[in-house]
N, C-alpha and C positions, 0 to 999 in steps of 0.2 A: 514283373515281366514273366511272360507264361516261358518254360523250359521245354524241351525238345519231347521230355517224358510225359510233362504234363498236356502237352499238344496233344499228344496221341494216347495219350489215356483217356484224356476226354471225347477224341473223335471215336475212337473203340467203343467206349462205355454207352454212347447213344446209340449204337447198331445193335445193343441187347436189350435197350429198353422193352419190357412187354406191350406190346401196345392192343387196342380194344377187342381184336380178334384173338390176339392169343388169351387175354381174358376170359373170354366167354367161352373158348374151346377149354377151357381149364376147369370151369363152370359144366362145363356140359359133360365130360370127363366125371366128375365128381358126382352127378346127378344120374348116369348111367349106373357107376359101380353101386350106389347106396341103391336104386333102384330093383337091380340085377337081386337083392336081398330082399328088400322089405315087397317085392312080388311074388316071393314064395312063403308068406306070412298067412295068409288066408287058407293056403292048402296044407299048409303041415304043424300049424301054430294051433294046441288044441286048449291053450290056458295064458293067463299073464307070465309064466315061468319062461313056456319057450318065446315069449314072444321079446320077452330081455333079454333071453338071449341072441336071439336073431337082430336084435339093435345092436347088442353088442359088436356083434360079427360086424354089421357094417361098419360103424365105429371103428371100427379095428382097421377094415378093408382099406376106406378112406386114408388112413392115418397111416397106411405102409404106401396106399397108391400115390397121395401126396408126398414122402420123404422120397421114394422113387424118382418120382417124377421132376422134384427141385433138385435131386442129386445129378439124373440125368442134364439137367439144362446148366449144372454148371460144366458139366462133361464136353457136352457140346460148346458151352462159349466160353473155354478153354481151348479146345480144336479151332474153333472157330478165327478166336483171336490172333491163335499162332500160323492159321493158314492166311489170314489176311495180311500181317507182318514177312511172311516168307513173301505172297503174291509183289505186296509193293517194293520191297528187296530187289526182286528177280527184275521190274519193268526200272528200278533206277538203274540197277546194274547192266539193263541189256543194252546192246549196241547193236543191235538189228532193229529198224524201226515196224518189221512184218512181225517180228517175236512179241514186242512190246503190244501192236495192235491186238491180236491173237489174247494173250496174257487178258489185258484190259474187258476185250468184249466177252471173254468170259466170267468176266466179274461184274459187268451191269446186268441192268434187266434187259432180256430181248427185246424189248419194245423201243430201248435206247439204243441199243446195237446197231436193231436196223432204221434209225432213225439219225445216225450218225453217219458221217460220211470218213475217208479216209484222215482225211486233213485235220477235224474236227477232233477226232481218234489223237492224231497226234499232238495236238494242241494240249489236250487233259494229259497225254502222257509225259509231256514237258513241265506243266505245272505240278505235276506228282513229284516228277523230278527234283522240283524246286522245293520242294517240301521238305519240312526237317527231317533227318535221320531217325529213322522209327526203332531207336534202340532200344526200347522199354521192355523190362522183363513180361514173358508172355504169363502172366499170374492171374490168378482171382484178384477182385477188390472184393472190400464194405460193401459196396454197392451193388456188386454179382449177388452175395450172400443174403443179402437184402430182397432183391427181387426171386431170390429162389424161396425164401421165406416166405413171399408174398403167392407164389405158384404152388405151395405147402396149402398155405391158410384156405387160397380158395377153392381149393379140390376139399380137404378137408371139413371148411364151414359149412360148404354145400350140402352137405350128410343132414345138419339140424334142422332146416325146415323140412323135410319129405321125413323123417321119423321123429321128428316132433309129436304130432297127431296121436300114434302111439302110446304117448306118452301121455295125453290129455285125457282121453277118452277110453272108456272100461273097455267098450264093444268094439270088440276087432272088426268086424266088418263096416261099423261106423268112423273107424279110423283110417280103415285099410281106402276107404273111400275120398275121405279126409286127404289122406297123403297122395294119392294117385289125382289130385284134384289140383295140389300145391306144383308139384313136379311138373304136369300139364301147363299149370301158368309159369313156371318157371322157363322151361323148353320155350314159351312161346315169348314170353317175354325177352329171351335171351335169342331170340330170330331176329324181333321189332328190331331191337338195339342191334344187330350186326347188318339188319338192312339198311338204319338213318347212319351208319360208319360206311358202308361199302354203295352206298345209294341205290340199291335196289329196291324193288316194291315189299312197304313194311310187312302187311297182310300175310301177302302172298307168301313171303321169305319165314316171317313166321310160326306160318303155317306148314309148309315145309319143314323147319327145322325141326317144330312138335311131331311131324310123322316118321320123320328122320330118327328121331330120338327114339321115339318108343320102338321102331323097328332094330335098332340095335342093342337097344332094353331084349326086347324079345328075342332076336338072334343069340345072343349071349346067354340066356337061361337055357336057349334050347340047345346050344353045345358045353353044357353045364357049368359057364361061369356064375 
């Protein structure tokens, strides 16, 4: 028989799941910073010496912008957790059924808000009510630690195919071509896939995303990140 803590560790635990966009903004994150790098490789790299070391540096980049970035998110779905445990607190405990609606619709999506009517409003805030006591300490799990892990690896990973190339090939401009070529199909690849998730036109979207991309590749070199 599921316990009051385990009810609500399990409803908690699914509202952090990563799901396929935040993936691929994690992806495209990772692909900017190692970018932002191996684009000033062709103009100031005059041998194999600096050019290890300029892999390095992204290596590096990647590898603080990833610990960052899963440390931030457990930041957040800590906050997060303990704001959603205070919010359903506040709507059992209230006895104004205006306070409670108020509470509520600021915690759906607006498109539910105003597709709700009053009555309907208090219906969901009655079955909240009925709901177990949402005592569980406001903590990390395994499983937070887990998915921030996974927000690590893919910022991270994303570094080795765009300075791979690098690595294959003697001649820098044959790699610097090389790699500016992987990153191109990556960006676009990573549009396709967030158009067939969000149903938009695949092409078109990943097309966009590729010009998107490189314009913030660009922007960022040019205010010297």
């Amino acid at each position: 028989m599921m316990t009051k803590t385990d009810y609500w560790k399990s409803r908690l635990e699914k509202w952090t799941e990563l799901d396929a966009q935040d993936r691929l903004s994690e992806v495209l994150f990772g692909l900017i910073m190692v970018l932002t790098i191996t684009g000033t490789i062709s103009v100031t790299a005059t041998g194999r010496h600096e050019v290890s070391d300029l892999l390095w540096a992204a290596l590096g980049c990647n590898l603080a912008w990833g610990l960052v970035d899963a440390i931030m998110y457990l930041m957040d779905t800590l906050i997060g957790r303990a704001r959603s445990i205070m919010q359903m607190n506040k709507i059992r405990r209230s006895v104004s059924p205006d306070v409670s609606r108020e509470i509520l619709r600021d915690n759906i999506s607006p498109l539910l808000s105003e597709l709700m009517n009053d009555h309907e409003i208090d219906r969901l805030n009655e079955k909240i009510k009925d709901l177990p006591e949402p005592n569980m300490k406001t903590s990390l799990s395994i499983k937070d630690f887990l998915i921030a892990g996974q927000i690590f690896l893919l910022v991270f990973v994303s570094t080795f195919p765009v300075a791979l190339p690098f690595l294959l090939f003697n001649d820098i401009a044959v790699a610097m071509r090389v790699s500016n070529g992987v990153a191109l199909l990556f960006l676009f690849a990573a549009g396709f896939a967030l158009a067939k998730y969000s149903g938009l036109r695949p092409v078109i979207t990943a097309m966009t995303y590729t010009v998107i991309g490189i314009f913030l590749v660009a922007l960022t070199m040019m205010l010297g990140g």
